[in-house]
Predicted model as a PDB file, atoms N, CA, C, CB and O in Angstrom, pLDDT in the B-factor column:
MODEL        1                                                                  
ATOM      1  N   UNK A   1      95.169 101.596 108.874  1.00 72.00           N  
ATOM      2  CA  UNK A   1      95.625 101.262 110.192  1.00 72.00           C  
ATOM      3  C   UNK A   1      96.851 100.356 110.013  1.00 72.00           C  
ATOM      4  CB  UNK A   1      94.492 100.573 111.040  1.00 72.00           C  
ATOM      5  O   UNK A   1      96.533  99.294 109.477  1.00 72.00           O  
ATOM      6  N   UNK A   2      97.936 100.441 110.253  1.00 86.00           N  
ATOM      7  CA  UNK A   2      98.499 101.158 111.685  1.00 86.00           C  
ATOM      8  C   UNK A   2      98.580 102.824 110.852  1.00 86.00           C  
ATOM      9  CB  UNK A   2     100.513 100.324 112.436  1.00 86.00           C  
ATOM     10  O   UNK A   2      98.700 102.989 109.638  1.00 86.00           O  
ATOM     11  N   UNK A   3      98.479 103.870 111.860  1.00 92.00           N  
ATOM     12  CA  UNK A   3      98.441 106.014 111.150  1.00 92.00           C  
ATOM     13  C   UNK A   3     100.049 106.040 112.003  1.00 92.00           C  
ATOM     14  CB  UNK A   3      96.473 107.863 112.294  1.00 92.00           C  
ATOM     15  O   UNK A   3     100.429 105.479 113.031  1.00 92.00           O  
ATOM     16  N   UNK A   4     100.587 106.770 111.239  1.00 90.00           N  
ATOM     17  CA  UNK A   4     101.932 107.409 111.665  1.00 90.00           C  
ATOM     18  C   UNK A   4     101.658 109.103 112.449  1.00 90.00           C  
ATOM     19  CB  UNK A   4     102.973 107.539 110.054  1.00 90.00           C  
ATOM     20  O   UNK A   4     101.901 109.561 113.565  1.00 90.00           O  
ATOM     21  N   UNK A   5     101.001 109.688 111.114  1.00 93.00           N  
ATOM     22  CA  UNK A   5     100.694 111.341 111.204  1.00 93.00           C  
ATOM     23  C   UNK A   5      99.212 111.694 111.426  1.00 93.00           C  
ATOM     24  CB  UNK A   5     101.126 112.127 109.772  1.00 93.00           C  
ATOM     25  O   UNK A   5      98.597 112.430 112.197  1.00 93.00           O  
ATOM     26  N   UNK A   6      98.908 110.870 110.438  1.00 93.00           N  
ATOM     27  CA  UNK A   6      97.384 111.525 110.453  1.00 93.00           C  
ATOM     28  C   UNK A   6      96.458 110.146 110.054  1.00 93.00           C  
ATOM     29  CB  UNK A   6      97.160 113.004 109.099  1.00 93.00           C  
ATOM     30  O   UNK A   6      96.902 109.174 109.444  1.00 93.00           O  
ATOM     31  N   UNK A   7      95.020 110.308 110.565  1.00 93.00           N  
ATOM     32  CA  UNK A   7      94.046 109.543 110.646  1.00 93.00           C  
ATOM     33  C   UNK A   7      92.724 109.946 109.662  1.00 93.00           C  
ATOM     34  CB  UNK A   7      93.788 109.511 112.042  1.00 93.00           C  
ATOM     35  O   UNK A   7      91.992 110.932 109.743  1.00 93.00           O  
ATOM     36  N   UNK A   8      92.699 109.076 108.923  1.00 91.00           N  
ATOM     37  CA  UNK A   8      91.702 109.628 108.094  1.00 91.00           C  
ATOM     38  C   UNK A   8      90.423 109.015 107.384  1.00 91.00           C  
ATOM     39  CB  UNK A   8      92.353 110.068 107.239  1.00 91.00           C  
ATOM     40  O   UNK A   8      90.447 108.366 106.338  1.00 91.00           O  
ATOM     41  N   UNK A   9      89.318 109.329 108.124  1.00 87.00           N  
ATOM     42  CA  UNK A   9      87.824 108.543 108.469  1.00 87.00           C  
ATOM     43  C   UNK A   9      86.851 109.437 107.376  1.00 87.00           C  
ATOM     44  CB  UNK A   9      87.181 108.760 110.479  1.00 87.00           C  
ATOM     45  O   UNK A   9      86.424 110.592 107.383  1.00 87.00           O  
ATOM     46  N   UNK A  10      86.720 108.155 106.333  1.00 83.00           N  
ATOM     47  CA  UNK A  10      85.493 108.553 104.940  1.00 83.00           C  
ATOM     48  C   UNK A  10      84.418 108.163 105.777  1.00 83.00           C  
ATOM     49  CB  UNK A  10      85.499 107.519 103.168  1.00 83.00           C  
ATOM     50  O   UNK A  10      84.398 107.360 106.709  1.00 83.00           O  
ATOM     51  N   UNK A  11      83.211 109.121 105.109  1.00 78.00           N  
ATOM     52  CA  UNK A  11      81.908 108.288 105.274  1.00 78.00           C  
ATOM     53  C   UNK A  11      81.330 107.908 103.770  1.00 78.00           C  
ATOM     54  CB  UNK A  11      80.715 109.218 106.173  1.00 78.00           C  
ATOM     55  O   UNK A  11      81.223 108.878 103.020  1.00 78.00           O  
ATOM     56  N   UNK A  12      81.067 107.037 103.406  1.00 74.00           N  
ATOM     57  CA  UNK A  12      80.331 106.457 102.209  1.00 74.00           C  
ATOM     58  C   UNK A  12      78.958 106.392 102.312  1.00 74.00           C  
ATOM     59  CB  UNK A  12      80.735 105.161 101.908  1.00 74.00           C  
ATOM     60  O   UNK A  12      78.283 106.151 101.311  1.00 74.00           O  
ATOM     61  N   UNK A  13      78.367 106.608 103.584  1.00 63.00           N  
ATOM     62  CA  UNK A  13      76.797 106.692 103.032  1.00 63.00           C  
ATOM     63  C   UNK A  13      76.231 108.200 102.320  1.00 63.00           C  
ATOM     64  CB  UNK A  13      75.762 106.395 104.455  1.00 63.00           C  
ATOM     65  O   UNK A  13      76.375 109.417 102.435  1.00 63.00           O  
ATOM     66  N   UNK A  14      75.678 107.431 101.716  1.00 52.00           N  
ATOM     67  CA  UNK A  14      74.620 108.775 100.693  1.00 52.00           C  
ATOM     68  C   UNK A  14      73.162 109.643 101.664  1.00 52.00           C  
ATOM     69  CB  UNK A  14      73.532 107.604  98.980  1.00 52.00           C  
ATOM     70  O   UNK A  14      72.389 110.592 101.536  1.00 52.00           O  
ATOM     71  N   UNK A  15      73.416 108.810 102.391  1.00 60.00           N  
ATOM     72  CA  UNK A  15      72.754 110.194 102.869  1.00 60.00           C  
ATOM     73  C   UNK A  15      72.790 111.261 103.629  1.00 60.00           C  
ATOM     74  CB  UNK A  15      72.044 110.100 103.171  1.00 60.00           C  
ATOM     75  O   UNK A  15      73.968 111.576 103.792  1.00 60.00           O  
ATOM     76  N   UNK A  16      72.049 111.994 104.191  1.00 56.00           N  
ATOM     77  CA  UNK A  16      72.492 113.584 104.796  1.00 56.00           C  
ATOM     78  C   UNK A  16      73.066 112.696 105.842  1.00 56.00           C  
ATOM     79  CB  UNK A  16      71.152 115.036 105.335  1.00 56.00           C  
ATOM     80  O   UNK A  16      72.628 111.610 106.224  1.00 56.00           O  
ATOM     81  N   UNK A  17      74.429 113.533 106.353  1.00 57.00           N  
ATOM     82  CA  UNK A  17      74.404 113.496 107.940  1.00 57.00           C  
ATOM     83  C   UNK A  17      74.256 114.358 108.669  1.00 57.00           C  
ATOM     84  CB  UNK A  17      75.282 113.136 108.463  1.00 57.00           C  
ATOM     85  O   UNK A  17      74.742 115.488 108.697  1.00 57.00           O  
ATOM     86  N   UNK A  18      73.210 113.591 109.629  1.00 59.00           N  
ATOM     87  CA  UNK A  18      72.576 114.683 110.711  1.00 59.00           C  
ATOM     88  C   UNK A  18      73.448 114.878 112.072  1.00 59.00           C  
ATOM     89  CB  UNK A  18      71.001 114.146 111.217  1.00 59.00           C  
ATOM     90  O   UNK A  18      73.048 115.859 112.697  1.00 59.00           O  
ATOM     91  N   UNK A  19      74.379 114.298 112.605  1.00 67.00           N  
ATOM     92  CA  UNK A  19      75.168 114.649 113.567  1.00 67.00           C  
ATOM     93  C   UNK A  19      76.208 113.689 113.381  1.00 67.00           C  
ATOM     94  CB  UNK A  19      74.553 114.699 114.867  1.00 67.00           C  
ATOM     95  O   UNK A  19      75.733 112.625 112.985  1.00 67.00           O  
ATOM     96  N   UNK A  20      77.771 113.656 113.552  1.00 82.00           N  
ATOM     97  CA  UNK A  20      78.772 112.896 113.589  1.00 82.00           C  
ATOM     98  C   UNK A  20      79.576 113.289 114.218  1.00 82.00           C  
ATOM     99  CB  UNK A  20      79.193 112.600 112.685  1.00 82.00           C  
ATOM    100  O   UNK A  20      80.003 114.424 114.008  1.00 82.00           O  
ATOM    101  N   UNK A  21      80.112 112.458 115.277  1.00 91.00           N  
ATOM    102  CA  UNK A  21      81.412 113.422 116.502  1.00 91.00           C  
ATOM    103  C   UNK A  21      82.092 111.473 117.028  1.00 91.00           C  
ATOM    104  CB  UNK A  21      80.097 114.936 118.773  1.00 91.00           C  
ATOM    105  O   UNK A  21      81.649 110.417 117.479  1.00 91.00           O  
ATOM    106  N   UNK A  22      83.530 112.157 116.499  1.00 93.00           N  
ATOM    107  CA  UNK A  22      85.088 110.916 117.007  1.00 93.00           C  
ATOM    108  C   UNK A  22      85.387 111.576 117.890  1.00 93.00           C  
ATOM    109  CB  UNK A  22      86.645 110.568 116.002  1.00 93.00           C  
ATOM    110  O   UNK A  22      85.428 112.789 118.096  1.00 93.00           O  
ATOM    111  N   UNK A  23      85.704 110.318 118.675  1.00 96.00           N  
ATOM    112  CA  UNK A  23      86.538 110.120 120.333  1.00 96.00           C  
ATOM    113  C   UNK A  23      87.770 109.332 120.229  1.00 96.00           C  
ATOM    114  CB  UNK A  23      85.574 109.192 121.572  1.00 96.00           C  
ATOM    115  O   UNK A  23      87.609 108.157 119.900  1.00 96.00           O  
ATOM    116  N   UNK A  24      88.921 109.722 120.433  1.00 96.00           N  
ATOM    117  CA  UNK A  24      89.855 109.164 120.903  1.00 96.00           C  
ATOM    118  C   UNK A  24      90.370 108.761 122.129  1.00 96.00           C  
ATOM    119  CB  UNK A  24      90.396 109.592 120.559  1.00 96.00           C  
ATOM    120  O   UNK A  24      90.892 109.694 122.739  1.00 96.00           O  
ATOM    121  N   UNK A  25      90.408 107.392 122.853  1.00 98.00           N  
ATOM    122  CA  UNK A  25      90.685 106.930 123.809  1.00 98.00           C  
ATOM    123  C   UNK A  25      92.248 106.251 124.177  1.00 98.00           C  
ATOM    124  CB  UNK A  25      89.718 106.222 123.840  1.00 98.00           C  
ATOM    125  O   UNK A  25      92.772 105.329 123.552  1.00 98.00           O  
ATOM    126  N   UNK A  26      92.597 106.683 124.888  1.00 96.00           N  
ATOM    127  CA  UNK A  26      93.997 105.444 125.110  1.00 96.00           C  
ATOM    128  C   UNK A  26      93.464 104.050 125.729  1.00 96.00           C  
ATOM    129  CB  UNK A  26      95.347 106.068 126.424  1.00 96.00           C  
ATOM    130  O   UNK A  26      92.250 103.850 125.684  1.00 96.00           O  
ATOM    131  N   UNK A  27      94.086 103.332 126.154  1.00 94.00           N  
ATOM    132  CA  UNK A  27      93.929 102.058 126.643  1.00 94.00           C  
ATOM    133  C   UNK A  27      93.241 102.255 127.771  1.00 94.00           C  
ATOM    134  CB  UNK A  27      95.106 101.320 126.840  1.00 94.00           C  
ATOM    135  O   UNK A  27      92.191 101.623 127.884  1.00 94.00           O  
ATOM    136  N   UNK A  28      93.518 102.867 128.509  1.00 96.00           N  
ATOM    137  CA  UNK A  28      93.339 102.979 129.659  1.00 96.00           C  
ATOM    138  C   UNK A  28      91.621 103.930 129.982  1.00 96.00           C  
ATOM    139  CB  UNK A  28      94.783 103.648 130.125  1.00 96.00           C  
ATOM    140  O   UNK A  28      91.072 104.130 131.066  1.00 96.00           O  
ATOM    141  N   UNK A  29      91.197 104.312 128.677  1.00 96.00           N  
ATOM    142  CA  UNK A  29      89.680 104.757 128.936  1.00 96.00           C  
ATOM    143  C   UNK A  29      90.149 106.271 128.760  1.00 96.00           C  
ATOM    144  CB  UNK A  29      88.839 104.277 130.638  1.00 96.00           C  
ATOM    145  O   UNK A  29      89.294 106.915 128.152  1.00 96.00           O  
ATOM    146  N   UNK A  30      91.602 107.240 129.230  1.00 96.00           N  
ATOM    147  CA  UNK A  30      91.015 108.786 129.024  1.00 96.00           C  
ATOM    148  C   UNK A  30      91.167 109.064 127.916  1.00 96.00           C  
ATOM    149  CB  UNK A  30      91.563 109.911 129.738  1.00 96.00           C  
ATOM    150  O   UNK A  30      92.059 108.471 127.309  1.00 96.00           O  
ATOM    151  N   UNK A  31      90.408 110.011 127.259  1.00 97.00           N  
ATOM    152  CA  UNK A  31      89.975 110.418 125.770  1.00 97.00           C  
ATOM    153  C   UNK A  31      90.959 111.855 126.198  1.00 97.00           C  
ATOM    154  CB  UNK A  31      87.849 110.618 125.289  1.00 97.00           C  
ATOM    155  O   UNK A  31      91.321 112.651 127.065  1.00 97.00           O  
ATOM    156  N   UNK A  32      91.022 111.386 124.739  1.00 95.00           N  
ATOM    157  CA  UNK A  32      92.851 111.976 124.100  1.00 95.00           C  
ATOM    158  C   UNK A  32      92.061 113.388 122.716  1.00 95.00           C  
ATOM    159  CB  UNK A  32      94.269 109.779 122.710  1.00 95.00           C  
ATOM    160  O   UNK A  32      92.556 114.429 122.283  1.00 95.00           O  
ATOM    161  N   UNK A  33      90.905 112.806 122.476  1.00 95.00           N  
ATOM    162  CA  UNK A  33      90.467 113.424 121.123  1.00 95.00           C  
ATOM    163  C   UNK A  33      88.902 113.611 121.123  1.00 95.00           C  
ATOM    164  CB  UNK A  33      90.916 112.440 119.838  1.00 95.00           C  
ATOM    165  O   UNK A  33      88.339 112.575 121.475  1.00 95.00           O  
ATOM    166  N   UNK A  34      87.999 114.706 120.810  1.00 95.00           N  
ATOM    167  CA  UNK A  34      87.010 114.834 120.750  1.00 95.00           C  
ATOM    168  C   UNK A  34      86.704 115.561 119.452  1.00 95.00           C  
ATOM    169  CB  UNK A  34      86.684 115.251 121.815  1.00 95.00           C  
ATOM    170  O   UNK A  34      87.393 116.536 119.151  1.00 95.00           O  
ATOM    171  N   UNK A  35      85.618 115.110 118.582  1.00 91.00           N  
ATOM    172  CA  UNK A  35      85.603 116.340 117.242  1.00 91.00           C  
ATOM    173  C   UNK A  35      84.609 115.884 116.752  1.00 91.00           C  
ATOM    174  CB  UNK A  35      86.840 116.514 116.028  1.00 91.00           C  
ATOM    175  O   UNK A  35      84.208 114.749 117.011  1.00 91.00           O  
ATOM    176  N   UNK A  36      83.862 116.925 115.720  1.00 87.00           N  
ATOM    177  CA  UNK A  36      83.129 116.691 115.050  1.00 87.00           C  
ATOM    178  C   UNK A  36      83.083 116.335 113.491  1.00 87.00           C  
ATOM    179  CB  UNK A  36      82.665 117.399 115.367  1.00 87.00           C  
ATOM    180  O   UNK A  36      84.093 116.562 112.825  1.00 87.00           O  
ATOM    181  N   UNK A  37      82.167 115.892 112.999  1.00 78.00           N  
ATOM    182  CA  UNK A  37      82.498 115.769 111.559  1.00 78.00           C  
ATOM    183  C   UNK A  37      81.884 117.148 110.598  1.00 78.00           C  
ATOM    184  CB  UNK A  37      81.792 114.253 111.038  1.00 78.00           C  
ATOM    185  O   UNK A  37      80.751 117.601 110.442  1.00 78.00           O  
ATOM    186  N   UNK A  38      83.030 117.477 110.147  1.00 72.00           N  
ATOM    187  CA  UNK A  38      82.709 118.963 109.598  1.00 72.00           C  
ATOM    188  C   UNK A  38      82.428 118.515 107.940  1.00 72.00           C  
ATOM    189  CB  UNK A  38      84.257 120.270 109.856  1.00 72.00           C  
ATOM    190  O   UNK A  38      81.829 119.409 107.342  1.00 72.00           O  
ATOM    191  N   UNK A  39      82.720 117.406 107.162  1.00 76.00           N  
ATOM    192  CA  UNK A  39      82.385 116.960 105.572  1.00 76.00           C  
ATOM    193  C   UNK A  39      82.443 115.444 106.152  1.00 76.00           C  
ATOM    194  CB  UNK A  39      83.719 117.466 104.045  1.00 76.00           C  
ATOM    195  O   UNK A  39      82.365 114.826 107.213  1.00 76.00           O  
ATOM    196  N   UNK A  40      82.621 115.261 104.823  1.00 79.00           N  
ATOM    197  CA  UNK A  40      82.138 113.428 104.752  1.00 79.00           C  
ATOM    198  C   UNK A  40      83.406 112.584 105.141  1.00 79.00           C  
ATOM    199  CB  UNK A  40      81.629 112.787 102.911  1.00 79.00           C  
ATOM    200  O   UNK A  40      83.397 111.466 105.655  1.00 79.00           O  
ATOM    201  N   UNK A  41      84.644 113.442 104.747  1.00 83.00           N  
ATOM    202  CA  UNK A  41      86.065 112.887 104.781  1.00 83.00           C  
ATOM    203  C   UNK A  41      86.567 113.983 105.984  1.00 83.00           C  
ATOM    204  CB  UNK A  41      87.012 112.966 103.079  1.00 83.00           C  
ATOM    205  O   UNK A  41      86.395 115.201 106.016  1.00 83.00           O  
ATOM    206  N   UNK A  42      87.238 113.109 106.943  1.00 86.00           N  
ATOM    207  CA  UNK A  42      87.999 113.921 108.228  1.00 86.00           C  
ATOM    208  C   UNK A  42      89.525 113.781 108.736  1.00 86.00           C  
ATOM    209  CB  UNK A  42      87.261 113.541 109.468  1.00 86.00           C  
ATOM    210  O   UNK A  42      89.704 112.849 109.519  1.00 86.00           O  
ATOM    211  N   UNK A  43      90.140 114.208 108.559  1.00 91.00           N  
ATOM    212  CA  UNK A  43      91.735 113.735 109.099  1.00 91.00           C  
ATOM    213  C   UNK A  43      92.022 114.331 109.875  1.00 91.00           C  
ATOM    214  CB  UNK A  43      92.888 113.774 108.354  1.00 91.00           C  
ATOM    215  O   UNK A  43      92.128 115.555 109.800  1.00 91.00           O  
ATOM    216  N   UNK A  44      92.362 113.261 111.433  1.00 93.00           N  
ATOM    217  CA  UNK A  44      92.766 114.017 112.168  1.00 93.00           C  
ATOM    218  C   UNK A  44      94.828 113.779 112.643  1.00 93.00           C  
ATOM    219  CB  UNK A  44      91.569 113.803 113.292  1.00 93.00           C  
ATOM    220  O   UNK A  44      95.498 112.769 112.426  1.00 93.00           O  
ATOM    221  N   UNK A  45      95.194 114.798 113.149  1.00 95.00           N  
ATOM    222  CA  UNK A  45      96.524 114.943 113.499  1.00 95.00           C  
ATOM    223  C   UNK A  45      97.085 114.095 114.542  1.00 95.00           C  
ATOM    224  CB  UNK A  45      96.714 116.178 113.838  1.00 95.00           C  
ATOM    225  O   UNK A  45      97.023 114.658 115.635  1.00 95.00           O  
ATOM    226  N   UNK A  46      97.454 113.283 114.572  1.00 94.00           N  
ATOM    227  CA  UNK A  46      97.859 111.854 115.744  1.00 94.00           C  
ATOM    228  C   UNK A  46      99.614 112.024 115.906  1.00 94.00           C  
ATOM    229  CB  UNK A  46      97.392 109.792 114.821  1.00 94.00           C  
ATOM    230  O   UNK A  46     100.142 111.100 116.524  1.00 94.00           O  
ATOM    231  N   UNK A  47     100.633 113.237 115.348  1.00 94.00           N  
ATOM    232  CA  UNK A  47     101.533 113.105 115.743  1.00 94.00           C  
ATOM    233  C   UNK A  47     101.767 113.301 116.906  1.00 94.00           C  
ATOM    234  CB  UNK A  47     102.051 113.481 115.218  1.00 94.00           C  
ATOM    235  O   UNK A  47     102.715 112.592 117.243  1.00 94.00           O  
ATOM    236  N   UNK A  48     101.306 114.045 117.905  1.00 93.00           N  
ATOM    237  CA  UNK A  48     101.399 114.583 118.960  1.00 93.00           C  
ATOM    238  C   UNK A  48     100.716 112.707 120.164  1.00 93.00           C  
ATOM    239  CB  UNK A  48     100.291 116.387 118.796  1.00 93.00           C  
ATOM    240  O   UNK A  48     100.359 112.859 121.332  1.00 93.00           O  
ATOM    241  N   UNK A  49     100.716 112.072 119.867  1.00 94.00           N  
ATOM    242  CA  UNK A  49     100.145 111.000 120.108  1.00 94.00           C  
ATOM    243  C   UNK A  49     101.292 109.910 120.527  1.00 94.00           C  
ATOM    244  CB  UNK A  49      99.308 110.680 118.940  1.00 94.00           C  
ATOM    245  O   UNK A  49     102.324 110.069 119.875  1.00 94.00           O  
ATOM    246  N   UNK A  50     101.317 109.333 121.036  1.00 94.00           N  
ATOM    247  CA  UNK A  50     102.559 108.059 121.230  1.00 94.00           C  
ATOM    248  C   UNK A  50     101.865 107.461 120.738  1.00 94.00           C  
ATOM    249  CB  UNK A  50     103.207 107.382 122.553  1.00 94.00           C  
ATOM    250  O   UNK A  50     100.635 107.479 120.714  1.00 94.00           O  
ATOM    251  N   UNK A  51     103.326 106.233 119.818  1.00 95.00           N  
ATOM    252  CA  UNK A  51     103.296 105.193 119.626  1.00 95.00           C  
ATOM    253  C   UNK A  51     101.845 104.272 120.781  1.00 95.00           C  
ATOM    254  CB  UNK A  51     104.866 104.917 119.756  1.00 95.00           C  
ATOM    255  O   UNK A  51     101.840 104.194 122.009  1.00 95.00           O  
ATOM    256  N   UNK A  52     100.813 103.728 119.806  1.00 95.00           N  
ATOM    257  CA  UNK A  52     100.287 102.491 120.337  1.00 95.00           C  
ATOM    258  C   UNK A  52      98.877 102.328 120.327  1.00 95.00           C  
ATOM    259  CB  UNK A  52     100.692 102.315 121.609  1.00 95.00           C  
ATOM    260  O   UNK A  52      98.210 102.860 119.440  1.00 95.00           O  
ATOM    261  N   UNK A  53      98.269 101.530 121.377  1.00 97.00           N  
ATOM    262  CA  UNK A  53      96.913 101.007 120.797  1.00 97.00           C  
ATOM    263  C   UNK A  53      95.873 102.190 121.595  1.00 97.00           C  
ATOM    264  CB  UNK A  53      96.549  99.090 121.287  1.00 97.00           C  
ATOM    265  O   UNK A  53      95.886 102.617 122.749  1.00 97.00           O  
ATOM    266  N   UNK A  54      95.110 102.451 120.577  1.00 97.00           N  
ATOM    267  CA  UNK A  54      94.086 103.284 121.168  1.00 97.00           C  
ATOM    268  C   UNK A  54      92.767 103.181 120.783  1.00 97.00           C  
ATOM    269  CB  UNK A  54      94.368 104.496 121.010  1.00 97.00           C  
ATOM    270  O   UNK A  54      92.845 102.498 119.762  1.00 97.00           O  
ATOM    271  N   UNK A  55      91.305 103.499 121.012  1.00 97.00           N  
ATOM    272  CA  UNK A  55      90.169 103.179 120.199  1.00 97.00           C  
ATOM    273  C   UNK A  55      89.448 104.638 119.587  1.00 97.00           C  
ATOM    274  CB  UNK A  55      89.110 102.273 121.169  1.00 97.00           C  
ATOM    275  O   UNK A  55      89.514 105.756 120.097  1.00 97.00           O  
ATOM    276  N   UNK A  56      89.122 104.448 119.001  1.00 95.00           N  
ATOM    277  CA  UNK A  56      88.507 105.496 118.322  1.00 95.00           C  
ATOM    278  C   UNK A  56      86.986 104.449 118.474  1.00 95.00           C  
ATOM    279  CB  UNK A  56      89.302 106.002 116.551  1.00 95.00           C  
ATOM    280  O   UNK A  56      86.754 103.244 118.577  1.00 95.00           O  
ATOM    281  N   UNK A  57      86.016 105.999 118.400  1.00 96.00           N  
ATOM    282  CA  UNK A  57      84.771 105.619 119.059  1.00 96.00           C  
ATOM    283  C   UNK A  57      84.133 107.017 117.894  1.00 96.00           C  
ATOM    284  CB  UNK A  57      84.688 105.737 121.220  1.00 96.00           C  
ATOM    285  O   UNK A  57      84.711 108.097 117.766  1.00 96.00           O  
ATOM    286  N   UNK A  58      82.823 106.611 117.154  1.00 92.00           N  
ATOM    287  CA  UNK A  58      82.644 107.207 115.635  1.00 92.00           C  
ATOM    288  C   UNK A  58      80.542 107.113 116.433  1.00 92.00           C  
ATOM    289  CB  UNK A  58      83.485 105.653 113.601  1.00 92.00           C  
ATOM    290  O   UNK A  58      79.881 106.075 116.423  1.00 92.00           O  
ATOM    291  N   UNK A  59      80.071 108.375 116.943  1.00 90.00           N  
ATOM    292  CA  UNK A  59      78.877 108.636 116.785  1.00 90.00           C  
ATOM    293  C   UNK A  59      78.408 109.221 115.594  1.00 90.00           C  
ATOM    294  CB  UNK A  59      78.578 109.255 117.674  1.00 90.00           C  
ATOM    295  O   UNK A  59      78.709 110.341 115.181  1.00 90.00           O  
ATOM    296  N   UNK A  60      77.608 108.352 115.027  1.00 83.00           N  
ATOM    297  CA  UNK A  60      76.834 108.916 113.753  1.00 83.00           C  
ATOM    298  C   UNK A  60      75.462 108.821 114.215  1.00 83.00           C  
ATOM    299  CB  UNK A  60      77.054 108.060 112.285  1.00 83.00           C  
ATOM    300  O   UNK A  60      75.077 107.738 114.656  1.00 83.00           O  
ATOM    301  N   UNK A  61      74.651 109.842 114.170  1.00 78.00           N  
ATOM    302  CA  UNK A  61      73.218 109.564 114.337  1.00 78.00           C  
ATOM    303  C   UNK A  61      72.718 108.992 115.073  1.00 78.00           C  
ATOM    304  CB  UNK A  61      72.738 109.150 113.636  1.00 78.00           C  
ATOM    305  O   UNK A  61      71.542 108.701 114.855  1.00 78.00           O  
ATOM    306  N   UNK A  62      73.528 108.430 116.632  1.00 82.00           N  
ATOM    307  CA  UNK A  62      73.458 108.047 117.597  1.00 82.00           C  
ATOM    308  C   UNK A  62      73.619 106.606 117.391  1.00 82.00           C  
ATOM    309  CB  UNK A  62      72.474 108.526 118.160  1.00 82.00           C  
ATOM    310  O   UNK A  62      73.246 105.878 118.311  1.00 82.00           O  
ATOM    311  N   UNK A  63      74.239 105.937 116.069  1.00 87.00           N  
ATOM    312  CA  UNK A  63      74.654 104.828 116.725  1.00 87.00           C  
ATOM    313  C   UNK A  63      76.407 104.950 116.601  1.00 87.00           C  
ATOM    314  CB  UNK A  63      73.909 103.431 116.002  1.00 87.00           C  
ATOM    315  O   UNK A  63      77.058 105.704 115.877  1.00 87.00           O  
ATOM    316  N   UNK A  64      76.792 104.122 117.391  1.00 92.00           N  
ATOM    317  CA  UNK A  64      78.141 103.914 117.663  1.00 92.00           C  
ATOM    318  C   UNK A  64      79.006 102.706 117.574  1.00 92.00           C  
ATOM    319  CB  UNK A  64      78.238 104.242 118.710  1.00 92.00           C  
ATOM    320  O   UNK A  64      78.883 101.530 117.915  1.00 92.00           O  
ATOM    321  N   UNK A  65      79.836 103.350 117.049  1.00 92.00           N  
ATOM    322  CA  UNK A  65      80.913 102.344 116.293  1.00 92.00           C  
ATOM    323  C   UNK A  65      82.155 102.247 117.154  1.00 92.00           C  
ATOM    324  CB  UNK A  65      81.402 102.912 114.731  1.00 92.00           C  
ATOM    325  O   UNK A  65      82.645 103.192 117.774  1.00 92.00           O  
ATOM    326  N   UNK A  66      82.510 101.281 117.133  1.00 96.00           N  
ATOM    327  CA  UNK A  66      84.253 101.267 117.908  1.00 96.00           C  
ATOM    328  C   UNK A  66      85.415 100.298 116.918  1.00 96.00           C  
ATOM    329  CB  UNK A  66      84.169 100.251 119.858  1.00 96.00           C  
ATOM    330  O   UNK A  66      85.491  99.177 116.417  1.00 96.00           O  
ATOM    331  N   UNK A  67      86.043 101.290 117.007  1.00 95.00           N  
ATOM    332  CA  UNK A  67      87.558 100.720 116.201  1.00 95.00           C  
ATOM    333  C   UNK A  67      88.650 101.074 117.032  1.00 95.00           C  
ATOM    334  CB  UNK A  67      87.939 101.452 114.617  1.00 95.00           C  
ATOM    335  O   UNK A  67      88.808 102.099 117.696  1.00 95.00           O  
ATOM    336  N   UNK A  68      89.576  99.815 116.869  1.00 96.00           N  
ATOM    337  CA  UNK A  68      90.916  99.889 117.452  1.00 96.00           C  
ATOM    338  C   UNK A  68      91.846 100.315 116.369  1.00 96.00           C  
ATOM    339  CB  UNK A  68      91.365  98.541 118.076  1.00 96.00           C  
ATOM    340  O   UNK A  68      91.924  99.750 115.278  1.00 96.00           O  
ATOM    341  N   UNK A  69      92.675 101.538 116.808  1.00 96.00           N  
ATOM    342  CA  UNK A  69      93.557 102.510 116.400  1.00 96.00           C  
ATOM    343  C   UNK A  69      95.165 101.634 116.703  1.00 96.00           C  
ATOM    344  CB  UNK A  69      93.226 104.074 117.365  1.00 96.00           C  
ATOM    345  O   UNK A  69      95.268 101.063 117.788  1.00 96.00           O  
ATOM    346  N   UNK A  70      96.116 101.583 115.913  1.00 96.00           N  
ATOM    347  CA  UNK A  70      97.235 101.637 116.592  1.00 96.00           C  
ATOM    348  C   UNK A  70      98.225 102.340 115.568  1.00 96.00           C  
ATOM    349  CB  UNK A  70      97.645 100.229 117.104  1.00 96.00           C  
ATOM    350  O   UNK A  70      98.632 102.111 114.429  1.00 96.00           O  
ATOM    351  N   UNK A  71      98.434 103.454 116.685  1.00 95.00           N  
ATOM    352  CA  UNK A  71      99.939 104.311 116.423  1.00 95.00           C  
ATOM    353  C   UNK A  71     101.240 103.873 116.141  1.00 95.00           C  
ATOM    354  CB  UNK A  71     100.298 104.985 117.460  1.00 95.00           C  
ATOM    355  O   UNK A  71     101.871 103.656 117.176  1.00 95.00           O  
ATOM    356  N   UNK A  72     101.993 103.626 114.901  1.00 94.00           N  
ATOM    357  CA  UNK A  72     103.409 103.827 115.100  1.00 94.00           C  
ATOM    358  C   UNK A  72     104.223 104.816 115.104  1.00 94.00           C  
ATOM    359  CB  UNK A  72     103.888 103.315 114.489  1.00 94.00           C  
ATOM    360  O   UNK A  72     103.660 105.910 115.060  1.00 94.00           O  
ATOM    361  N   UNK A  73     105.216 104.832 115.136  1.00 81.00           N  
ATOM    362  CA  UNK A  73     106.504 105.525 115.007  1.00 81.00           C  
ATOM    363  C   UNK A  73     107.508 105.009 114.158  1.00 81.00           C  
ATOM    364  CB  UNK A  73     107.074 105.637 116.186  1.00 81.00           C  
ATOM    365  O   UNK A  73     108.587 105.593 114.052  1.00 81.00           O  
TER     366      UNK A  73                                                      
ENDMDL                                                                          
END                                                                             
């Protein structure tokens, strides 16, 4: 953090994952990004994205995580 192009979210736990799906939000609450986790490592494409602060929101197994994203240019 700060991602120019691309965003790219490891998971390090060892064990199975049973469901994982990222949300991308702007400031303002509308979600910009919805996806699932298809392997353990995910990159997603943020050029199409403006410059700035956004949250990314990480369901694993129903608990939920929030991180603040910020875009440059």
């Amino acid at each position: 953090n700060p991602a120019q192009s691309h965003v790219t979210i490891e998971l390090k736990e060892t064990k199975a994952l049973l469901s994982g799906k990222i949300d991308i939000f702007n400031v303002f609450g509308i979600k910009l990004f919805s996806g699932c986790f298809p392997t353990r490592k995910y990159s997603i494409d943020v050029t199409n994205f403006p410059a700035g602060l956004y949250i990314l929101r990480i369901n694993l197994d129903g608990m939920e995580h929030h991180y603040r994203l910020l875009i440059q240019r």
